[in-house]
KEBAPA-33120 format. One record per residue (C-alpha): chain; x, y, z; residue in one letter. Coordinates in Angstrom, 2 decimals, decimal comma. Layout:
+---------+---------+---------+---------+--------+
: drenkol :      c1 :      c2 :      c3 : drenpa :
+---------+---------+---------+---------+--------+
:       A :       X :       Y :       Z :      A :
...
+---------+---------+---------+---------+--------+
This chain:
+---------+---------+---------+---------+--------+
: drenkol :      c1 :      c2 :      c3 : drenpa :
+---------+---------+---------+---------+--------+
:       A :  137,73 :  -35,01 : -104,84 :      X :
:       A :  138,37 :  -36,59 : -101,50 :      X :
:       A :  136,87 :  -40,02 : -103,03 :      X :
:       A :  140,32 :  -39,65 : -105,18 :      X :
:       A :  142,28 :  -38,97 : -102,23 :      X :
:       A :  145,67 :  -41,34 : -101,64 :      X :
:       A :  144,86 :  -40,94 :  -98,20 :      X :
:       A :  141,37 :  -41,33 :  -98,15 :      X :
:       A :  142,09 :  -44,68 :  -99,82 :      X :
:       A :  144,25 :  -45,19 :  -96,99 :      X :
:       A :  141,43 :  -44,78 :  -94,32 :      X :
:       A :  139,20 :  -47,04 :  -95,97 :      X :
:       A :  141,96 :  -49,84 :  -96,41 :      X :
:       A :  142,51 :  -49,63 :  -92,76 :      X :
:       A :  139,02 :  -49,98 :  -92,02 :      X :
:       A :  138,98 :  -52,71 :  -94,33 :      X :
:       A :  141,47 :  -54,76 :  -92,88 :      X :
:       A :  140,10 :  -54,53 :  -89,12 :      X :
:       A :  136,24 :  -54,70 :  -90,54 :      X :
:       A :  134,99 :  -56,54 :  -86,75 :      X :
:       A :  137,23 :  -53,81 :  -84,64 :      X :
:       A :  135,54 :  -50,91 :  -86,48 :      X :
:       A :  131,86 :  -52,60 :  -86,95 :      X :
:       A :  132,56 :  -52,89 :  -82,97 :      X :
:       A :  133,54 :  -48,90 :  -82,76 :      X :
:       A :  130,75 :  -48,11 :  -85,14 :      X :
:       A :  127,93 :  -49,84 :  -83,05 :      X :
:       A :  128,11 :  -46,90 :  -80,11 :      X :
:       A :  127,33 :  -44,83 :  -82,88 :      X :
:       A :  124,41 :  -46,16 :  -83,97 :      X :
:       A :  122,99 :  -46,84 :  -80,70 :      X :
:       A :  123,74 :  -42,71 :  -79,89 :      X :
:       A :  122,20 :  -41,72 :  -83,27 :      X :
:       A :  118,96 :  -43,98 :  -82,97 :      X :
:       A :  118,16 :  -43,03 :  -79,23 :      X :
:       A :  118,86 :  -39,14 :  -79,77 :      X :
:       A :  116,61 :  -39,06 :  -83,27 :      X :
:       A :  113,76 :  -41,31 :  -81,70 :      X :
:       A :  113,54 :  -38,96 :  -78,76 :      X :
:       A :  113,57 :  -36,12 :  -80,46 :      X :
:       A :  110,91 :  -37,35 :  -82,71 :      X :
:       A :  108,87 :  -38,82 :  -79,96 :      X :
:       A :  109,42 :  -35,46 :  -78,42 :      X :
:       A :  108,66 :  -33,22 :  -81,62 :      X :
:       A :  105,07 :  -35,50 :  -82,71 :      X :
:       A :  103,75 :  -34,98 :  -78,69 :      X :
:       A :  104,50 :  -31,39 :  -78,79 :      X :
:       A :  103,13 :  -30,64 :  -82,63 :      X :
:       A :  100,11 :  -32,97 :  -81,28 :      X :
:       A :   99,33 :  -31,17 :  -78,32 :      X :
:       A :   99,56 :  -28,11 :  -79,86 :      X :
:       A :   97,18 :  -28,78 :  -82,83 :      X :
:       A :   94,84 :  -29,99 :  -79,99 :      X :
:       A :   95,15 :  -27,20 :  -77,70 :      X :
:       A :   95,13 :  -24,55 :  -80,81 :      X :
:       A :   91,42 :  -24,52 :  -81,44 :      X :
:       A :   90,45 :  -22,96 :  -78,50 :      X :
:       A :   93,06 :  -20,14 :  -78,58 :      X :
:       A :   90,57 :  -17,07 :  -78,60 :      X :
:       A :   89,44 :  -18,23 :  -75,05 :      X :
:       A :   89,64 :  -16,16 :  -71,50 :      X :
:       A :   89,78 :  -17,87 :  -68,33 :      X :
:       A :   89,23 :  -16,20 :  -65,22 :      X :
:       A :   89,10 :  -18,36 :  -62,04 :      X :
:       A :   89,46 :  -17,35 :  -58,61 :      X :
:       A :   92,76 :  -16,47 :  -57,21 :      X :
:       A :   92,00 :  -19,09 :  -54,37 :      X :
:       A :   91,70 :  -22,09 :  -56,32 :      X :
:       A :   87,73 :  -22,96 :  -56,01 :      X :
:       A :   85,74 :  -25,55 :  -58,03 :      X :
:       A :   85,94 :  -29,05 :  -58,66 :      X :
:       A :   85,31 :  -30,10 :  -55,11 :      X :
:       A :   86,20 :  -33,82 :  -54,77 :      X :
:       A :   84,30 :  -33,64 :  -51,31 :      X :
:       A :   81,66 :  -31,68 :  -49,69 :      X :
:       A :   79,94 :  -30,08 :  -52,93 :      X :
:       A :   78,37 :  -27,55 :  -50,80 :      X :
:       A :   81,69 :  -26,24 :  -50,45 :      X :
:       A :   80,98 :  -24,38 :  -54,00 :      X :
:       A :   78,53 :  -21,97 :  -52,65 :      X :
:       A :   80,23 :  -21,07 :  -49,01 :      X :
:       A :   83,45 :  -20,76 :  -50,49 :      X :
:       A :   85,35 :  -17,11 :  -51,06 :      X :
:       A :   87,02 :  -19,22 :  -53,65 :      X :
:       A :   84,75 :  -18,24 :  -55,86 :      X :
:       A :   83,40 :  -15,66 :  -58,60 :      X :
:       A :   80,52 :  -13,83 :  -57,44 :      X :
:       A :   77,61 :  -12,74 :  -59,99 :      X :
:       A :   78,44 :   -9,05 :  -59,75 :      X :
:       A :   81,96 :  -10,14 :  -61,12 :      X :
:       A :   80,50 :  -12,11 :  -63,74 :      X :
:       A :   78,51 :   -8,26 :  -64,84 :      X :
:       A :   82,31 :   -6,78 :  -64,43 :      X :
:       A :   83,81 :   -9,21 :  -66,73 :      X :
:       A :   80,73 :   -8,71 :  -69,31 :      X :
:       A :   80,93 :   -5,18 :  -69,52 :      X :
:       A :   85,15 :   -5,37 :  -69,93 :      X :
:       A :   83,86 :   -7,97 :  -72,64 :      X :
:       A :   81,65 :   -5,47 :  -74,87 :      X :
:       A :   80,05 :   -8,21 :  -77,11 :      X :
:       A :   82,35 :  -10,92 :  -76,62 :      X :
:       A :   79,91 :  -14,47 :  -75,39 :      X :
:       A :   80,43 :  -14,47 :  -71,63 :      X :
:       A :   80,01 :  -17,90 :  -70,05 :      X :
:       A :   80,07 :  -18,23 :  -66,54 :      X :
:       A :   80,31 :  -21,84 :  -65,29 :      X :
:       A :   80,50 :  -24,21 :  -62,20 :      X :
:       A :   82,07 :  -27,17 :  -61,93 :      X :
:       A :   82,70 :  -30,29 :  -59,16 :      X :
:       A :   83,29 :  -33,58 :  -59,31 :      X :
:       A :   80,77 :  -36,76 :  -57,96 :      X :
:       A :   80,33 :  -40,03 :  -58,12 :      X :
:       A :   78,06 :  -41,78 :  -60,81 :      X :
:       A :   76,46 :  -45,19 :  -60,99 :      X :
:       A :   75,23 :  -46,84 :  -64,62 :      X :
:       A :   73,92 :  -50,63 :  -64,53 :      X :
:       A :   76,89 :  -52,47 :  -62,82 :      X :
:       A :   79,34 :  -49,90 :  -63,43 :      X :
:       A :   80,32 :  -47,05 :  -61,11 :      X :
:       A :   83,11 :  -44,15 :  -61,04 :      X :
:       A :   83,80 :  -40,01 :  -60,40 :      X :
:       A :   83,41 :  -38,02 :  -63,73 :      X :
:       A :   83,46 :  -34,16 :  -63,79 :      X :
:       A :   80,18 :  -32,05 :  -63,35 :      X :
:       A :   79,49 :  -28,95 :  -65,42 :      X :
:       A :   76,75 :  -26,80 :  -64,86 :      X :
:       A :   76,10 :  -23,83 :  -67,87 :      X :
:       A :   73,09 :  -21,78 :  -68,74 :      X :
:       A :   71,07 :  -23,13 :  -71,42 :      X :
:       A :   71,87 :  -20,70 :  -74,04 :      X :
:       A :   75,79 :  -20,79 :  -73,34 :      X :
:       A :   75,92 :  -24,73 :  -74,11 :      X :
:       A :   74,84 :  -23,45 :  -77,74 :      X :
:       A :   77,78 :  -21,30 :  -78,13 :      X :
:       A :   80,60 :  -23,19 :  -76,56 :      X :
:       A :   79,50 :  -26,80 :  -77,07 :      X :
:       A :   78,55 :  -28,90 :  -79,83 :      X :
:       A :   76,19 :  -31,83 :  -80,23 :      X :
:       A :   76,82 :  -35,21 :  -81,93 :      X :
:       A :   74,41 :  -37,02 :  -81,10 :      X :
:       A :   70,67 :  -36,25 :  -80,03 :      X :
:       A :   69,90 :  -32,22 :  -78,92 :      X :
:       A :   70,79 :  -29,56 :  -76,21 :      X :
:       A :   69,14 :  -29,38 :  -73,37 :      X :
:       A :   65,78 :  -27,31 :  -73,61 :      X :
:       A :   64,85 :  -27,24 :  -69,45 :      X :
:       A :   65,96 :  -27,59 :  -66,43 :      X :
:       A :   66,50 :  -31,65 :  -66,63 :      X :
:       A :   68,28 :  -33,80 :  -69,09 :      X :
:       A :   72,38 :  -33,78 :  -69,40 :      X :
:       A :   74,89 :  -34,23 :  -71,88 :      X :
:       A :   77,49 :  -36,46 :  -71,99 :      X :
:       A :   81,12 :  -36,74 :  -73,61 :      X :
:       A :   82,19 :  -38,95 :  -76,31 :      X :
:       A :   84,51 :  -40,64 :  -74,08 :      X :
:       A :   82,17 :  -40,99 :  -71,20 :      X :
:       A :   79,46 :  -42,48 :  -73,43 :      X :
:       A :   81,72 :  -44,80 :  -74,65 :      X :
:       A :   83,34 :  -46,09 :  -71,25 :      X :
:       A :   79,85 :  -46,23 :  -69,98 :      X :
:       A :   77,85 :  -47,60 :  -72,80 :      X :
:       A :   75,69 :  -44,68 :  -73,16 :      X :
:       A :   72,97 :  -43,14 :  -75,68 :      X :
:       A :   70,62 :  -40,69 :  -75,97 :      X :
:       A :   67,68 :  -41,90 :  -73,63 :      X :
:       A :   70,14 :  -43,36 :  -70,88 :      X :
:       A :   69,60 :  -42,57 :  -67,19 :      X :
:       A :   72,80 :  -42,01 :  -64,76 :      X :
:       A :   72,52 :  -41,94 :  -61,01 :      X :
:       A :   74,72 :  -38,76 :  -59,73 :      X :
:       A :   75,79 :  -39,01 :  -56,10 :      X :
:       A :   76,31 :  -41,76 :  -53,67 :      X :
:       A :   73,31 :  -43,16 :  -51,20 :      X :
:       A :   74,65 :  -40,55 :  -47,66 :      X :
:       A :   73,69 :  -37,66 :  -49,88 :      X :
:       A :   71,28 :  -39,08 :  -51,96 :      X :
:       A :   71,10 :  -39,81 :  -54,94 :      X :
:       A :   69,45 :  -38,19 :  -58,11 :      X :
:       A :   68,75 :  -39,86 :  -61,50 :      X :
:       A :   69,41 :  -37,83 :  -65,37 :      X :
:       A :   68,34 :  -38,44 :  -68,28 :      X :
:       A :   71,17 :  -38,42 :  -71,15 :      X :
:       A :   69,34 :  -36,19 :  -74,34 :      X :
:       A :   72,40 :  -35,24 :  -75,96 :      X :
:       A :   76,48 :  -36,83 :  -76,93 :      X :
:       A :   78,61 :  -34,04 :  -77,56 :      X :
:       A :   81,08 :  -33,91 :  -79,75 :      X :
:       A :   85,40 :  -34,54 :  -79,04 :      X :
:       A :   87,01 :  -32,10 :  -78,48 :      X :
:       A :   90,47 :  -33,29 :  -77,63 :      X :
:       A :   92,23 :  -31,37 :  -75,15 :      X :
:       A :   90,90 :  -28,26 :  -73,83 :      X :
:       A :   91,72 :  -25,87 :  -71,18 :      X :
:       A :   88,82 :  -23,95 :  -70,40 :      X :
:       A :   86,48 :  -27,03 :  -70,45 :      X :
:       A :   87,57 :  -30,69 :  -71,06 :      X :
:       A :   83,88 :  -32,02 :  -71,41 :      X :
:       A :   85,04 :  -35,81 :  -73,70 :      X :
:       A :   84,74 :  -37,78 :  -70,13 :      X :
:       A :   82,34 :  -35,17 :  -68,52 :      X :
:       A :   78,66 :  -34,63 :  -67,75 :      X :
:       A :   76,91 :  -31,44 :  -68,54 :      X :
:       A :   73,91 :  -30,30 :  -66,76 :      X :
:       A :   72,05 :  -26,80 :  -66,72 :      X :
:       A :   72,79 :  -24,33 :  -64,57 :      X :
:       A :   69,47 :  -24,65 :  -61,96 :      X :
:       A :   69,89 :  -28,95 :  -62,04 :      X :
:       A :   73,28 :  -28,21 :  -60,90 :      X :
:       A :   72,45 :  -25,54 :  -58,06 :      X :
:       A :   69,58 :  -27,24 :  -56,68 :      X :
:       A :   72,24 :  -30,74 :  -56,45 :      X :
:       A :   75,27 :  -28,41 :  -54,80 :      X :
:       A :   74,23 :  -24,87 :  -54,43 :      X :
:       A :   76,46 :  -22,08 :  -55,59 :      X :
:       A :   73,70 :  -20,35 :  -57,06 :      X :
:       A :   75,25 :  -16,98 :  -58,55 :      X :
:       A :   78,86 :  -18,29 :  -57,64 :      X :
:       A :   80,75 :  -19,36 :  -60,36 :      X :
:       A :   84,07 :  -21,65 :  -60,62 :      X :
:       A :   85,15 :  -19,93 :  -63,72 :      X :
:       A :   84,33 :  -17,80 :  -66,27 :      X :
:       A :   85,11 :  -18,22 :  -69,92 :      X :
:       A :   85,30 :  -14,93 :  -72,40 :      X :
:       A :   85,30 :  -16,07 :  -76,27 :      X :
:       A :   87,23 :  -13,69 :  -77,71 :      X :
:       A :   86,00 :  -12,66 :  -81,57 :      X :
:       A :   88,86 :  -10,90 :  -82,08 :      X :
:       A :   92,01 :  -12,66 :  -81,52 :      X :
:       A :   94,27 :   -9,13 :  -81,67 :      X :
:       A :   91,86 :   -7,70 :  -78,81 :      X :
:       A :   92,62 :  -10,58 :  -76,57 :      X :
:       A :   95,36 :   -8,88 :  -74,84 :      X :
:       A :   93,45 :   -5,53 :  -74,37 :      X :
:       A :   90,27 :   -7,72 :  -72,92 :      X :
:       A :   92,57 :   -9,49 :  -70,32 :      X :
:       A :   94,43 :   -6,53 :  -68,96 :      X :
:       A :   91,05 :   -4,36 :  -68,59 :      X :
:       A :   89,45 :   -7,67 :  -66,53 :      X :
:       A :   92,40 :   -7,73 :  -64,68 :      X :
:       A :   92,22 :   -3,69 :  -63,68 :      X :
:       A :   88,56 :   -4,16 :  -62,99 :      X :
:       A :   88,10 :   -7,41 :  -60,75 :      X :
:       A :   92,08 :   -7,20 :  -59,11 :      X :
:       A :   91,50 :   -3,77 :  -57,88 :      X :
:       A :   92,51 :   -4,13 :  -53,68 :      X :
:       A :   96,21 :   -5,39 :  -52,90 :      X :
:       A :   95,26 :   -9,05 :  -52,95 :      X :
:       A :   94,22 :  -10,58 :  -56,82 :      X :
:       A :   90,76 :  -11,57 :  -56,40 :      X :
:       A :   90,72 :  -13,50 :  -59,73 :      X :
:       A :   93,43 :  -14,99 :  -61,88 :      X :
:       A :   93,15 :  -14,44 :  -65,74 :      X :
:       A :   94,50 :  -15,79 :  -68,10 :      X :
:       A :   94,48 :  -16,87 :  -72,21 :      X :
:       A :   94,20 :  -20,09 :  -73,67 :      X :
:       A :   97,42 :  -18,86 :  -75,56 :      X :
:       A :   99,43 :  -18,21 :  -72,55 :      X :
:       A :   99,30 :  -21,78 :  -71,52 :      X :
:       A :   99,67 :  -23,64 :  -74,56 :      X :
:       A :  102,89 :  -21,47 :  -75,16 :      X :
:       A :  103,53 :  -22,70 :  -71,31 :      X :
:       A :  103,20 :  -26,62 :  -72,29 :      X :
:       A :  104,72 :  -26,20 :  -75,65 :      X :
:       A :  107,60 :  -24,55 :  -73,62 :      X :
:       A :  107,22 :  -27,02 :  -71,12 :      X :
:       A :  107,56 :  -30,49 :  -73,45 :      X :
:       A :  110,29 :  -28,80 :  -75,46 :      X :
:       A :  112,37 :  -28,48 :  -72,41 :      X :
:       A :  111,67 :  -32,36 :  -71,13 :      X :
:       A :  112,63 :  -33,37 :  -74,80 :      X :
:       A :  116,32 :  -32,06 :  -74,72 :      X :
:       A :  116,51 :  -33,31 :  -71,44 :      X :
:       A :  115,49 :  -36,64 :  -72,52 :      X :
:       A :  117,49 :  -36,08 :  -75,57 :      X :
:       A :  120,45 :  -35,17 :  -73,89 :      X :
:       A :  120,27 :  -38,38 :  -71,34 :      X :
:       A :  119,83 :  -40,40 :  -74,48 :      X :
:       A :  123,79 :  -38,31 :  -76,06 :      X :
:       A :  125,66 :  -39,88 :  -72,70 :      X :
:       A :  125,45 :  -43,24 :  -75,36 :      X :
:       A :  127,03 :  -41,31 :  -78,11 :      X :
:       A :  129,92 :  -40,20 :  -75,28 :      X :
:       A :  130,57 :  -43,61 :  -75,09 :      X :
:       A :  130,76 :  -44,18 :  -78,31 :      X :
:       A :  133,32 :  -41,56 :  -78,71 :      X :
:       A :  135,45 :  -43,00 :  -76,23 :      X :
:       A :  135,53 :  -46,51 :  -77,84 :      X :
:       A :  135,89 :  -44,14 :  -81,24 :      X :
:       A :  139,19 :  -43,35 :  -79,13 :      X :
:       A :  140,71 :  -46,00 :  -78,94 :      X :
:       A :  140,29 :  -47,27 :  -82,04 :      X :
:       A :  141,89 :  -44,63 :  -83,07 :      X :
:       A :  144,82 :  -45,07 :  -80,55 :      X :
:       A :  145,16 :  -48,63 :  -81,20 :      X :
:       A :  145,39 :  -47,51 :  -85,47 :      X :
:       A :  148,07 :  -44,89 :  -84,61 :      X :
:       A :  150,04 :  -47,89 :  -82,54 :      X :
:       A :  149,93 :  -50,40 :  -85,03 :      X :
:       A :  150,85 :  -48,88 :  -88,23 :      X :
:       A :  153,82 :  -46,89 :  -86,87 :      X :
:       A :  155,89 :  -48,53 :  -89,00 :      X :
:       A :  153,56 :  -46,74 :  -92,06 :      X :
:       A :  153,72 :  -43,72 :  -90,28 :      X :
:       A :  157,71 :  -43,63 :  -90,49 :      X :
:       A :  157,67 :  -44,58 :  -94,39 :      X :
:       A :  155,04 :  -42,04 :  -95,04 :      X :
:       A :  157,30 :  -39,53 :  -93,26 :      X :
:       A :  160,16 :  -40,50 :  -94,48 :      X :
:       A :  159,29 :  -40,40 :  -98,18 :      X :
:       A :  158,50 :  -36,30 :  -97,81 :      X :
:       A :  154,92 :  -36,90 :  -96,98 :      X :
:       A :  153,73 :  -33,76 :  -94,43 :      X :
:       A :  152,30 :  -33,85 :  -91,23 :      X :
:       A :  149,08 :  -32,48 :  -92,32 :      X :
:       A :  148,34 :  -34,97 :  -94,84 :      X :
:       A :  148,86 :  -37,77 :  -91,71 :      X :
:       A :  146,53 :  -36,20 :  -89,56 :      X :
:       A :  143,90 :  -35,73 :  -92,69 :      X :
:       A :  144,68 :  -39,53 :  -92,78 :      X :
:       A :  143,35 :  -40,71 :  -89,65 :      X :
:       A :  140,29 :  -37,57 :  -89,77 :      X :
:       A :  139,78 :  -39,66 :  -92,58 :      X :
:       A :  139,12 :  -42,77 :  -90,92 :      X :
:       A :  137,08 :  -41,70 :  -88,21 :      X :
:       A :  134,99 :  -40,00 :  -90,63 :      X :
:       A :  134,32 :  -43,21 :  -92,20 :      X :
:       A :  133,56 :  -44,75 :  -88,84 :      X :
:       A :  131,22 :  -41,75 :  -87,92 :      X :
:       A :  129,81 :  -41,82 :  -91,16 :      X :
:       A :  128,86 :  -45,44 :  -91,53 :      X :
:       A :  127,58 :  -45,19 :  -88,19 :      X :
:       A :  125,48 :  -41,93 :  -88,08 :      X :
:       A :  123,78 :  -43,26 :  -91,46 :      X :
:       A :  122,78 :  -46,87 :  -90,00 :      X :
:       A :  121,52 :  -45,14 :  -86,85 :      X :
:       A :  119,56 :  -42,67 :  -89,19 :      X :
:       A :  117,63 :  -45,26 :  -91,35 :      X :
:       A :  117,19 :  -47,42 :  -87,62 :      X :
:       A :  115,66 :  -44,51 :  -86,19 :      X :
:       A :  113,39 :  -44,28 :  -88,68 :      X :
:       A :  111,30 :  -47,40 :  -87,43 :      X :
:       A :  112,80 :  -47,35 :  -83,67 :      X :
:       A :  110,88 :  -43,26 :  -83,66 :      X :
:       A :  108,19 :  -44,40 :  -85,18 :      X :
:       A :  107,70 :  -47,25 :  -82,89 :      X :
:       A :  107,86 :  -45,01 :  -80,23 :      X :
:       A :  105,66 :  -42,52 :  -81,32 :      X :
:       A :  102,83 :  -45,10 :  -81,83 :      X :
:       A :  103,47 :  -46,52 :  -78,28 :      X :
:       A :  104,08 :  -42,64 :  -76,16 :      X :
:       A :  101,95 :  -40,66 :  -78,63 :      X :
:       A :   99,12 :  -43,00 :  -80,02 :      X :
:       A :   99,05 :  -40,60 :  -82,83 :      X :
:       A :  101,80 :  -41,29 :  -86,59 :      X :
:       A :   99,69 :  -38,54 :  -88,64 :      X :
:       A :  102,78 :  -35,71 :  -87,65 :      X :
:       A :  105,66 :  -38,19 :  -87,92 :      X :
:       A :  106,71 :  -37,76 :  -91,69 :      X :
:       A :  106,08 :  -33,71 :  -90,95 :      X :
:       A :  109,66 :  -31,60 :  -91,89 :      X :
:       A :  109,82 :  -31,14 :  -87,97 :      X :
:       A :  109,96 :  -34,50 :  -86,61 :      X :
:       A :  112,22 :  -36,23 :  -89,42 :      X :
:       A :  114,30 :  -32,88 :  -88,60 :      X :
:       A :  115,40 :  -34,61 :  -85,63 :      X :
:       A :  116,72 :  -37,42 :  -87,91 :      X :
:       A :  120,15 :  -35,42 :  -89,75 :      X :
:       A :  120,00 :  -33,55 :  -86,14 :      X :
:       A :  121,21 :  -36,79 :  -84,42 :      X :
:       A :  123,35 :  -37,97 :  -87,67 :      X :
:       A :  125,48 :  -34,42 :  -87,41 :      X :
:       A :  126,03 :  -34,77 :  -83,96 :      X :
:       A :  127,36 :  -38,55 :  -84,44 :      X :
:       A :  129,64 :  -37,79 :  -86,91 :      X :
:       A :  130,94 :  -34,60 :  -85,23 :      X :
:       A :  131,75 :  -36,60 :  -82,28 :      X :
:       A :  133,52 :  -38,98 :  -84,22 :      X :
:       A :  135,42 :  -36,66 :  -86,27 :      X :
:       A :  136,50 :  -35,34 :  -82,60 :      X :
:       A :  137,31 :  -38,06 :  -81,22 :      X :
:       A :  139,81 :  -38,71 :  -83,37 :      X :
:       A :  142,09 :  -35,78 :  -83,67 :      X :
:       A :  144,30 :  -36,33 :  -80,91 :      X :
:       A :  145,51 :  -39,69 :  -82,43 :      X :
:       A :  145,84 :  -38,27 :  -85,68 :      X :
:       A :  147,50 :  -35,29 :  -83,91 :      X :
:       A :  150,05 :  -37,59 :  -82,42 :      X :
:       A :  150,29 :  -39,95 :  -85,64 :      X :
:       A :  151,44 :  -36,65 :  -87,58 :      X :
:       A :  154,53 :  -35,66 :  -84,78 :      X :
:       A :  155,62 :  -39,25 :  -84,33 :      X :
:       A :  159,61 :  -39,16 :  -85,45 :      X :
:       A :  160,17 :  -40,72 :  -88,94 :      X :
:       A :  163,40 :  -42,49 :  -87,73 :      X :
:       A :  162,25 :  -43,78 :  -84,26 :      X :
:       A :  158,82 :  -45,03 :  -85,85 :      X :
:       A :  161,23 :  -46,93 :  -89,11 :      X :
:       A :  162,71 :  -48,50 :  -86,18 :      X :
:       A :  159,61 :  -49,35 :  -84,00 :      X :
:       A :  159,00 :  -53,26 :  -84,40 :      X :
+---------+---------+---------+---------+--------+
């Protein structure tokens, strides 16, 4: 066993002897080890997070127009003069592509809003009645049964002190303002691409016409895919239908497209980070280095004995791979256990979210960075031990 090892016991006497010189060498280390892991984790718990969110609406079809359109920050009546938009005789192109699939056609803008003291811009969404019912769900209080009334995210509610029976003034004084009645608090739901409703206001359809026109012009249209195998099959026949002239009249696309996008998207940014976060653990091997250099120089005299008494080259080099093992080792493991609390310190403060950190993927990252540490160390020092092993057994007898 290497434990048994002559040489082994060699490595760790050495170590022994110059404990501050390699606690010194074995710092770099664990500063590498603890920033690569905690990224990685950091980077691992926002990506599994984002995904989980993001998942649940992954039988969803978005077609917008391939202008841009909706969500006008400034003259709402923009929505309804606009060729950035989808016309109602799309909207019957996309439902018979669709077969039975819930077709929900939907504008959207963005205005200012007053409550009591407070004021700000939220996001406006106007739906038919009976789509609310399908893609939305209520919390607190009921759907909207007319023409009047709104609902209101959690988020929005919260920010704004809002219930059920709570009026908001939409609009600011030049264009007039109109009051709503809050009847229902929908429920969170997280991230969302096709709607992100947790900080938004949701009117019907005709409220939201007769306050920005745009009647039977849409700023997207969302298909709600039963099936998720047919989801493929539904977007390509949309896209032969509605992009029929040389110019794409509409962009489609899946919910599933983009989340592989931003999953795609974060994973890149986290070896990026990861890898600015390694330059420490280059460092580290340089100062592994010259330990190593500064071991080879001082027990020349060893080296020469060791030689002289029929001991092979080999079993000097496996020597001094010995030792910076040990360093690497040592090292890598203190950085492991410090990234333990330095990634989950970080997670709490970048992700707001621990319920993914102890998952097989994020404490992955952990041995990841440990592996790398040591490797580098190992590395590091096999040109000393390459030149401990060639030094001449009678000029190193005779070094002082």
């Amino acid at each position: 066993m290497i434990f048994d090892d002559i040489f082994f016991v060699l490595s760790v006497r050495n170590v022994r002897l110059h404990f501050l010189r390699s606690v010194l060498a074995a710092v770099g280390i664990i500063i590498g080890v603890v920033a690569i892991a905690s990224m990685g984790i950091m980077g691992t718990n926002l990506t599994v997070a984002v995904t989980e969110e993001l998942s649940s609406s992954g039988n969803v079809i978005m077609v917008t127009p391939a202008g841009g359109g909706g969500g006008d920050f400034g003259d709402h009546s923009q929505s309804a003069t606009s060729d950035n938009v989808i016309t109602d005789r799309q909207v019957k192109d996309i439902e018979k592509v669709s077969g039975t699939n819930a077709v929900i056609p939907l504008h959207s803008t963005a205005d200012q809003i007053e409550v009591g003291s407070k004021q700000g811009w939220v996001t406006i969404y106007g739906l038919d009645t009976d789509d609310m019912r399908v893609q939305l769900n209520v919390e607190e209080g009921k759907f909207i049964s007319g023409t009047s009334g709104a609902l209101i995210g959690p988020l929005l509610a919260e920010d704004y002190e809002l219930k059920t029976g709570s009026r908001i003034k939409i609009g600011d004084d030049e264009d007039g303002r109109k009051t709503i009645r809050v009847v229902g608090v929908l429920e969170e739901r997280g991230m969302s691409m096709e709607m992100y409703t947790d900080s938004a206001i949701v009117v019907s359809e005709n409220w939201y016409t007769d306050q920005y026109g745009g009647e039977n012009e849409y700023d997207q249209v969302n298909v709600i895919v039963e099936n998720l195998d047919k989801i493929e099959e539904i977007k390509e026949g949309i896209d032969r239908k509605l992009n029929k002239g040389r110019d794409d009249e509409v962009n489609v696309i899946d919910s599933g497209s983009i989340l592989e996008m931003i999953t795609n998207t974060l994973s890149t940014i986290t070896v990026f980070v990861s890898g600015i976060a390694g330059i420490s653990l280059l460092v580290a091997a340089v100062s592994i280095f010259n330990v190593m250099m500064m071991s080879v120089t001082e027990r020349i005299k060893e080296i020469g004995i060791l030689r002289s008494i029929g001991t092979r080259k080999a079993w000097v080099r496996r020597m001094f791979i010995y030792e910076a093992f040990i360093l690497g080792f040592v090292g890598s493991a203190l950085g492991g256990l410090l990234s333990l609390a330095g990634g989950y310190v970080l997670v709490l403060m970048m992700v707001q979210d621990t319920q993914y950190f102890f998952s097989f993927q994020s404490l992955i990252n952990i041995p990841y960075a440990m592996g790398i540490g040591i490797i580098i160390c190992v590395v590091s020092g096999v040109y000393p031990a390459w030149k401990a092993s060639n030094l001449d057994p009678i000029e190193a007898l005779a070094n002082e």
